[in-house]
N, C-alpha and C positions, 0 to 999 in steps of 0.2 A: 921415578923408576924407569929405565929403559928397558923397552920391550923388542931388544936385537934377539936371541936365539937360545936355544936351550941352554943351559949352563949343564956342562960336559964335568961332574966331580962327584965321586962315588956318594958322597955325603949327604948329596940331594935327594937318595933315595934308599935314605933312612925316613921309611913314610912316618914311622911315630911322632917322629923329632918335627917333621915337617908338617904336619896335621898341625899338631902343635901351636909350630909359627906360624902357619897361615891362619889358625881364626885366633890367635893374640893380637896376628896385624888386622884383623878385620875389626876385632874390637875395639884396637885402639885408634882405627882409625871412625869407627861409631861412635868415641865417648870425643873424639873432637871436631863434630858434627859434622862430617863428610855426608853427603850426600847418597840413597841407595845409589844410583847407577855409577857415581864411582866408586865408592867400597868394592860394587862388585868387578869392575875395569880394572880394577889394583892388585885385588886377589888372583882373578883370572890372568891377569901378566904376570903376577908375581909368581905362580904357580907353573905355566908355561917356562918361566924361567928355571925355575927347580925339577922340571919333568915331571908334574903331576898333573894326574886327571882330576879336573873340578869340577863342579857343580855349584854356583853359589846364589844364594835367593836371600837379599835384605829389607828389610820394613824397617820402620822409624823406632821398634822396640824389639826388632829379633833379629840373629844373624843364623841364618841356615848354607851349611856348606855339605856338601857330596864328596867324597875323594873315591878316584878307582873307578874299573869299568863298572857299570848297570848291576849286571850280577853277583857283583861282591862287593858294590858299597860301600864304608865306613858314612855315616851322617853323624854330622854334630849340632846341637843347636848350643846360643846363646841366649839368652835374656838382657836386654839393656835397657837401660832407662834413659829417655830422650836427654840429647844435650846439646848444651848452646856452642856456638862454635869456639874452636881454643887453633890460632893459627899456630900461635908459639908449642906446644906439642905436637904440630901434626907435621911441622916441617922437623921437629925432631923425631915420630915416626918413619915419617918417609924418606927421613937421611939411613937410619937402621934396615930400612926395606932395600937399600940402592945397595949397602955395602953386602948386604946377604944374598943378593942377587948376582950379584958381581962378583963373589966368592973371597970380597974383602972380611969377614965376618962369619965364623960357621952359625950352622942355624940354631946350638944350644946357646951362644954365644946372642943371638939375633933375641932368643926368647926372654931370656934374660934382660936384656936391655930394653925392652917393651916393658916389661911386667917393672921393671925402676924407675921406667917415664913416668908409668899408668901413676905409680903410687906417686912419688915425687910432686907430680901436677905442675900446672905453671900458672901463675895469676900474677894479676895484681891486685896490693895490698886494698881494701875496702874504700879505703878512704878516696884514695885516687878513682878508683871505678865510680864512683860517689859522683865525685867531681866531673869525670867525662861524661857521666850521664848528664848531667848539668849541661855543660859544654854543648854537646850535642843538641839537647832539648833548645838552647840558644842559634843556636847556627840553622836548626830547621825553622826556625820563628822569623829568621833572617830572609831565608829561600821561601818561605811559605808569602814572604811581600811585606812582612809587619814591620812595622820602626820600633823605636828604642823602648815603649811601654811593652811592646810584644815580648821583645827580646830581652827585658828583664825579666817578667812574669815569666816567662817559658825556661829562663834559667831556673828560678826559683821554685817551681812547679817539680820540673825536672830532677833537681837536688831532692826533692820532699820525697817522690816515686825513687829516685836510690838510694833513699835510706830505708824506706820500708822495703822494698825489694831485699837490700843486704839482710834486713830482720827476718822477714818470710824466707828465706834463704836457709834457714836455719831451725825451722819449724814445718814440717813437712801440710799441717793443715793448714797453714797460711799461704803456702806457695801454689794451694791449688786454689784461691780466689784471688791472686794477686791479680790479673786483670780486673776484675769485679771493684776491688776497693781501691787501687789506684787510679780508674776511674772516674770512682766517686770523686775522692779527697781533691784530685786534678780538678775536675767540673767546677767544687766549690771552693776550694782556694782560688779559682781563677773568679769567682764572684767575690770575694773576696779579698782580691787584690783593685778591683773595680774601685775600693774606696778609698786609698792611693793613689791609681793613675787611672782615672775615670775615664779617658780619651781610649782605655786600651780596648780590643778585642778580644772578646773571651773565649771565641771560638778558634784564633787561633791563638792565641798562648796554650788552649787547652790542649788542641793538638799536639801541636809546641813539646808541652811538658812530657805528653806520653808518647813521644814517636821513638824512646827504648823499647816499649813495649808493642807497638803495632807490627803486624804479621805479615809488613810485603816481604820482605826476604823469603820470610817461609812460603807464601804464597808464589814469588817466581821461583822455587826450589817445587815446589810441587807440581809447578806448569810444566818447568824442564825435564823431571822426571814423567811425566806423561805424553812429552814429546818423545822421548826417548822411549817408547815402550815399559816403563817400568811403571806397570799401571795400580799394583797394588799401592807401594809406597807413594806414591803421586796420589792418589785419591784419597789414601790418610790423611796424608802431609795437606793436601787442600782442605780438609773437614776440620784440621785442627785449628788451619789459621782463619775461618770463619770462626772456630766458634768461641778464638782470639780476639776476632774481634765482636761478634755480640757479647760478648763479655765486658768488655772494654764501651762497649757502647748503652750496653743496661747500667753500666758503670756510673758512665757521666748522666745520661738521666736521673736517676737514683739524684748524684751532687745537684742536679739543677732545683730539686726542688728546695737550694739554699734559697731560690731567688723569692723564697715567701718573706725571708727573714733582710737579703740584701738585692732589692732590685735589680736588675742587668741593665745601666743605662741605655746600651744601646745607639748610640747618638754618635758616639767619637767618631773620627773622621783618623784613619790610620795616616801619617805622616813618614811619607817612604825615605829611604834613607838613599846618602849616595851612591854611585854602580862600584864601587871601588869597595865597600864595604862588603860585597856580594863574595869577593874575590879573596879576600878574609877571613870571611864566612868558611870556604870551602878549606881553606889553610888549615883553619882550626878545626874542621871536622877531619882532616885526616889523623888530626893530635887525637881525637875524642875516640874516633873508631881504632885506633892501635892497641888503646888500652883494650874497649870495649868487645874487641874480639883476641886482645890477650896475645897480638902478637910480639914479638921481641920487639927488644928499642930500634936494634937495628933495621929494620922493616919501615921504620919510621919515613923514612923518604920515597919509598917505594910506595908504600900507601897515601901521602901526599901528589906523589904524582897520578897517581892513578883519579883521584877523589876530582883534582882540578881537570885531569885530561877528557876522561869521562865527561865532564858535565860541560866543559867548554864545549865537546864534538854534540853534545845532544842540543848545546842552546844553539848552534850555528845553523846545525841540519833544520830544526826547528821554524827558523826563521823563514827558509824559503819550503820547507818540505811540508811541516804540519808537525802539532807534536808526540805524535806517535811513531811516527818516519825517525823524527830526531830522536827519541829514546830509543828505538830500532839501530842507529848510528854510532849512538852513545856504547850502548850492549856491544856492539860489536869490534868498536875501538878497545873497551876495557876488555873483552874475549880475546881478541887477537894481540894487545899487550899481553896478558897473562902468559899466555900460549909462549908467546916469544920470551919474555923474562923466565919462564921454567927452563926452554931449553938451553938459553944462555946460564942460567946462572945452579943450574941442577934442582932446583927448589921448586915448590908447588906453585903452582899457579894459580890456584884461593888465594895466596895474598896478596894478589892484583884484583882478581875479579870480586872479591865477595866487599871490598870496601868500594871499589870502583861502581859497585853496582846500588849501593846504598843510596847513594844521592837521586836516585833513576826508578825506583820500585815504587810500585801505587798504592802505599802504607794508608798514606792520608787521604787518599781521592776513596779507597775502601771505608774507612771513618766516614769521608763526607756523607758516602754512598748512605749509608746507615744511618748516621744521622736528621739526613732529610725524610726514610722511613721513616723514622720514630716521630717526627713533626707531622707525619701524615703527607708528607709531600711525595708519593706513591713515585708520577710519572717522572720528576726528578731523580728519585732516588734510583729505582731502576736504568734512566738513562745515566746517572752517576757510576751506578753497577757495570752497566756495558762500557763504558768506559776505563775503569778497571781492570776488566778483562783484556783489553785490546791492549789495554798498556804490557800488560804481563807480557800478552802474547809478541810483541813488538819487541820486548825481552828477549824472551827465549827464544825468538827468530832471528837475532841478533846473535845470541848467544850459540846457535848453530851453525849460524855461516860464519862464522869466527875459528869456528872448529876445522873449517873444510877449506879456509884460508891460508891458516899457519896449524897445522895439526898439532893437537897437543903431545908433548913428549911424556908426559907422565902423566898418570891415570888419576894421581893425588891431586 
């Protein structure tokens, strides 16, 4: 949405109608997991753009909006249930926002076409989603350094974690241990694959199979937001994804005590694969993350580029800078692509950064972190911890001067 000047048409200040479409756009753009600080940059320009006085205040499960001066107020609130990201709606959001702003679209017309998205939805079908989890769980077993035992177990693991995902999907008391017991079954299916490919590592196939479910995304989303002053939903958003993963980490505990029933050889000797497979790897996860974040087909190439450019800038900077400089390098190439493909092509700029950023988030170095607690290995674990955090922050430092590079055109 361009944030050029008031939109000058009598229509804008029909405040009912407006009230309205400003919190159906604020919802719709919460049910396709927009982040608080832009929800509220979206409304705030969208609103500017219609001649209205705002106020808008988001958390990860409410959307509170003010319209009008102080002393005569309208407040609205929302209730939302957290969601996972949907790019494919939200770039069809944010086309409806552009045309209502621009006075291509009156604003009953604008509501209307929110409330058909909302219902309508956009997915893809199970199976496929099935499958990219797969995929995924495989390409991170790839980057994670493992050879061809890792990266089948991590496929296999993977597939196992989306199909009970799809199931708990569907039963609201299964969906709230879904960390907890894919966890488990992760831990001990990968002891369990041990008597098969004996050479394999079980620590990372395990990780392997669950990095659908690990929390860096969320976790750089909650750092970003408390970079940005939005301190309430940033300090949720960071409690949720810890306690994502002690969940996921009482998880695989819980699975290790398979290993009374199938030893953990321990012994294997990982056999690394060629550098060319590396490059593969990253091919196919922009296939995996398209589905996975639901955006259209068409996005397809766009999110391949980003998945490879990303992670090419962050192993280069790496090499001579260290690897948190190079994630900081990484962040910032994928911020200032995004940035630039919004303004070029009118569309959001999540569908560069939020898959660009995937290959680059400290999902698994949080696991290790935890991990090494739960073996009692304190001083590791902690230093594992710290490192974590630097990662993120190397993120969202990246992710800031990206901003102040190529300014974002749109709030979405």
């Amino acid at each position: 949405m361009s944030s050029d000047g008031p939109l000058a048409s009598p229509e804008t200040r029909s405040t009912g109608e407006a009230i309205r479409f400003m919190m159906d756009l604020g919802k719709a753009l919460h049910v396709c997991g927009t982040p608080a600080h832009r929800i509220e940059e979206a409304m705030t320009g969208c609103a500017q753009r219609l001649g209205l006085d705002i106020q808008v205040f988001s958390t990860p499960t409410s959307l509170w909006a003010g319209f009008g001066p102080i002393e005569r107020q309208r407040v609205r609130l929302v209730r939302i249930d957290p969601a996972a990201v949907n790019l494919g709606l939200l770039s069809d959001v944010d086309e409806v926002a552009s045309k209502v702003v621009r006075g291509e679209l009156p604003l009953g017309g604008g509501t209307q076409r929110l409330e058909t998205i909302l219902s309508r939805g956009w997915e893809y079908p199970s199976g496929l989603t099935v499958a990219s989890g797969a995929l995924a769980s495989a390409v991170a077993a790839r980057l994670f350094g493992g050879g061809l035992p890792e990266v089948l177990a991590g496929a296999v693991i993977g597939l196992v974690v989306g199909v009970f995902s799809v199931i708990a999907g569907r039963h609201r008391h299964l969906m709230r241990i879904i960390e907890f017991a894919c966890g488990a079954f992760a831990a001990a299916l990968a002891l369990a694959l041990t008597t098969v490919l004996p050479s394999m590592s079980t620590y990372t196939a395990t990780v392997a199979g669950l990095i659908v479910l690990m929390p860096g995304l969320t976790l750089t989303l909650a750092m970003n937001e408390l970079a940005t002053r939005h301190l309430v939903s940033g300090t949720t958003r960071l409690m949720y994804a810890l306690m994502i993963f002690f969940s996921i980490g009482f998880g695989v505990a819980f699975g290790r005590q398979f290993e009374r029933v199938v030893p953990d050889p321990g012994t294997g000797v990982v056999e690394s694969l060629p550098l060319w497979t590396e490059w593969v790897a990253l091919a196919c996860a922009g296939l995996a993350y398209t589905v996975l974040f639901k955006a259209r087909p068409l996005h397809l190439p766009v999110i391949c580029g980003a998945v490879l450019v990303g992670f090419g800038a962050s192993r280069l900077a790496s090499v001579t800078l260290g690897p948190e400089i190079g994630v900081c390098v990484g962040a910032f190439v994928v911020g200032a692509g995004g940035n630039l493909y919004s303004r070029l092509t009118d569309r959001p700029g999540a569908i560069v950064h939020l898959p660009g950023l995937m290959v680059l988030v400290p999902g698994s170095i949080g696991f290790k972190s935890l991990d090494a607690l739960l073996d009692q290995q304190v001083v590791s674990g902690v230093g594992t911890a710290f490192q974590m955090v630097m990662v993120g922050a190397a993120l969202v430092a990246g992710l800031l001067l990206a901003n102040v590079a190529v300014t974002p055109r749109k709030a979405t």
